[in-house]
C-alpha positions, 0 to 999 in steps of 0.5 A: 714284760719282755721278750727274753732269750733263755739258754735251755741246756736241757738240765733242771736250772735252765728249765726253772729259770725259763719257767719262772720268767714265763711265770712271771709274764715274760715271753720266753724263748728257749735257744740252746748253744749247740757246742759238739759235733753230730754223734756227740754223747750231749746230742740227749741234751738237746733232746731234753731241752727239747721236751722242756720246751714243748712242755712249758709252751715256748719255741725253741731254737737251736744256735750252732757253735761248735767252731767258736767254742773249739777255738775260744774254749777248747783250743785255749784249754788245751795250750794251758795245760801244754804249758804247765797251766790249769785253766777255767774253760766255763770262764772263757766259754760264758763270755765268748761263747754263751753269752756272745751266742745268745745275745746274737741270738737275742738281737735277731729275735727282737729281744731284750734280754738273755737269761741262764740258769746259774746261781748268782745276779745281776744287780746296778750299782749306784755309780751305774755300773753292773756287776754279778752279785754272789747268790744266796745260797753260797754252797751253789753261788756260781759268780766265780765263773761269770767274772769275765762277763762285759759292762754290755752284756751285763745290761741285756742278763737276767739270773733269776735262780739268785735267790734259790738254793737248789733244792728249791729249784728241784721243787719249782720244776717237779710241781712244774711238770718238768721232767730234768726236776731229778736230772744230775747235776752236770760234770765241771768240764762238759766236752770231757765226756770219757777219760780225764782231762789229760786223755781228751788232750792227747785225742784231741791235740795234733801238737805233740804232748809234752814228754816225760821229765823229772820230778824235783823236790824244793832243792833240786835233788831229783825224785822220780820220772813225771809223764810229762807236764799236761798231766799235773796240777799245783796242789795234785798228790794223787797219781804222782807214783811217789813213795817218799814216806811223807805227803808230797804235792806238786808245788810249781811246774816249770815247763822251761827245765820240763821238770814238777817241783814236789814239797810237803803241804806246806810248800803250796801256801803263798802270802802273795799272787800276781794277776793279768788278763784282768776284767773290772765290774764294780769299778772301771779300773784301779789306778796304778799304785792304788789299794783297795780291799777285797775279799778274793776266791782262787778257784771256784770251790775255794771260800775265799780269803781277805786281800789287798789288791794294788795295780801294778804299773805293768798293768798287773794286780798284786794281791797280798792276803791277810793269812796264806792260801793253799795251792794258787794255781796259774791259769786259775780265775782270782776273783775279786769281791766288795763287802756286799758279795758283788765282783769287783773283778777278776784276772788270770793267776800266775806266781811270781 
């Protein structure tokens, strides 16, 4: 058996998977990657990783990251927005933070593995490349935001949850003792703690917010006054303060002429999207002018649509669906899955 570094957030999935490995027979130690700053309201989940730890026998550390989480997650977030883009935060902080953390971690400690509690694999291919696998339970699989992990980090990663879906996980930690058994599950965007997203950036940000511009509809004609780009998404329609007698989304934001391009639901549906910012797993690349099928998720809870995927000789993977999808999102993770639900890659979306 092996000595493994958990990641204990303090909620249910983190503890489960400790206990499991523990159970299992390997020696686990949990390490939480401490992200806030003193006084912060997630201070009671360190406390509750805390208790999980004492409860199940094992030591406990805490990894201090505040500094890289600010500038590898909440600085890029906080740009993507200024510009007109809806980013992945989990996407970047798993890779460059979590991961990152608890692999160091990992190495000072003597041990052979880290482990987390999201719902998805790791399996190794016959071509002896590793890749994330979907879980199980796909109304819980969580491999959309893992696509970004490395070829090494992979390597040193256990997933056992996998196999679970939620519900059985809850069950193992009740019969375990462990009090985060009925713990909520945690909200998407874990340091907006109060507010919306577009709050937490005007508190945050020393840049100036975007100001106000017009909302335009398909051709031009203007419609309304926006309160500025940070605080809109493609696919929004709640909070436009438009009355146009019929459903009106946001279609696209144009950050150079500050203007939101409203359409009718219609308007949000593409044949075809763009990615860059691309990280293979199956495969090492695809050769330019090379296709090969896929099955492709747009946002996490999109359940995904058939594809053709060509590289581009700019480096760029075009991707043409078999039936339209609704509200691609630049900024947004496409993530690109083989017919066994293993990721093939990923990249960042933008519209041509």
């Amino acid at each position: 058996m092996s000595r493994v570094v958990v990641g204990l957030s303090g909620g249910v999935d983190s503890a489960t998977t400790a206990y499991l490995l523990k159970a299992a027979g390997h020696e686990v130690i949990g390490v939480t990657i401490k992200t806030w700053a003193a006084g912060d309201s997630r201070c009671c989940e360190l406390e509750d990783a805390q208790e999980m730890a004492s409860r199940m026998g094992i030591p406990h550390y805490v990894h201090a990251a505040a500094s890289d989480f600010q500038s590898l997650v909440v600085a890029p977030f906080i740009d993507d927005y200024l510009h007109g883009r809806t980013p992945n935060p989990c996407v970047e902080c798993n890779r460059y933070v979590k991961w990152a953390q608890l692999l160091e971690a990992a190495a000072a400690m003597g041990a052979e593995y880290v482990a987390t509690g999201h719902y998805a694999s790791v399996v190794r291919l016959p071509n002896g490349r590793f890749a994330i696998r979907r879980a199980s339970s796909l109304r819980k699989d969580q491999s959309y935001v893992l696509y970004k992990l490395t070829q090494e980090q992979l390597a040193h990663t256990l997933l056992p949850l996998g196999d679970y879906d939620k519900e059985e996980v809850r069950s193992i930690a009740a019969k375990a003792g462990l009090s985060a058994a009925q713990k909520p599950d945690s909200q998407e965007i874990c340091f907006v703690t109060e507010g919306d997203y577009a709050d937490y950036i005007e508190r945050e940000t020393e840049t100036e917010m975007p100001p106000p511009g017009n909302f335009v509809d398909e051709d031009g004609n203007i419609l309304g006054v926006h309160k500025g780009v940070a605080h809109y998404t493609v696919g929004q329609r709640k909070g436009l303060g438009l009355a146009l007698g019929y459903p009106a989304y946001v279609k696209e934001i144009d950050t150079e002429r500050n203007e939101v391009i409203i359409g009718g639901e219609a308007s949000l549906y593409r044949s075809s999207i763009l990615c860059d910012d691309l990280n293979f797993m199956c495969v090492e690349g695809i050769a330019p002018g090379e296709k090969i099928r896929a099955f492709v998720k747009i946002r996490y809870n999109h359940k995904g649509a058939s594809a053709t995927l060509e590289k581009n000789d700019d480096g760029t993977i075009s991707i043409a669906f078999d039936e339209p999808v609704r509200a691609a999102t630049p900024g947004q993770s496409a993530v690109f899955y083989d017919e066994d639900g293993c990721i093939i890659g990923g990249g960042k979306i933008w519209l041509r």
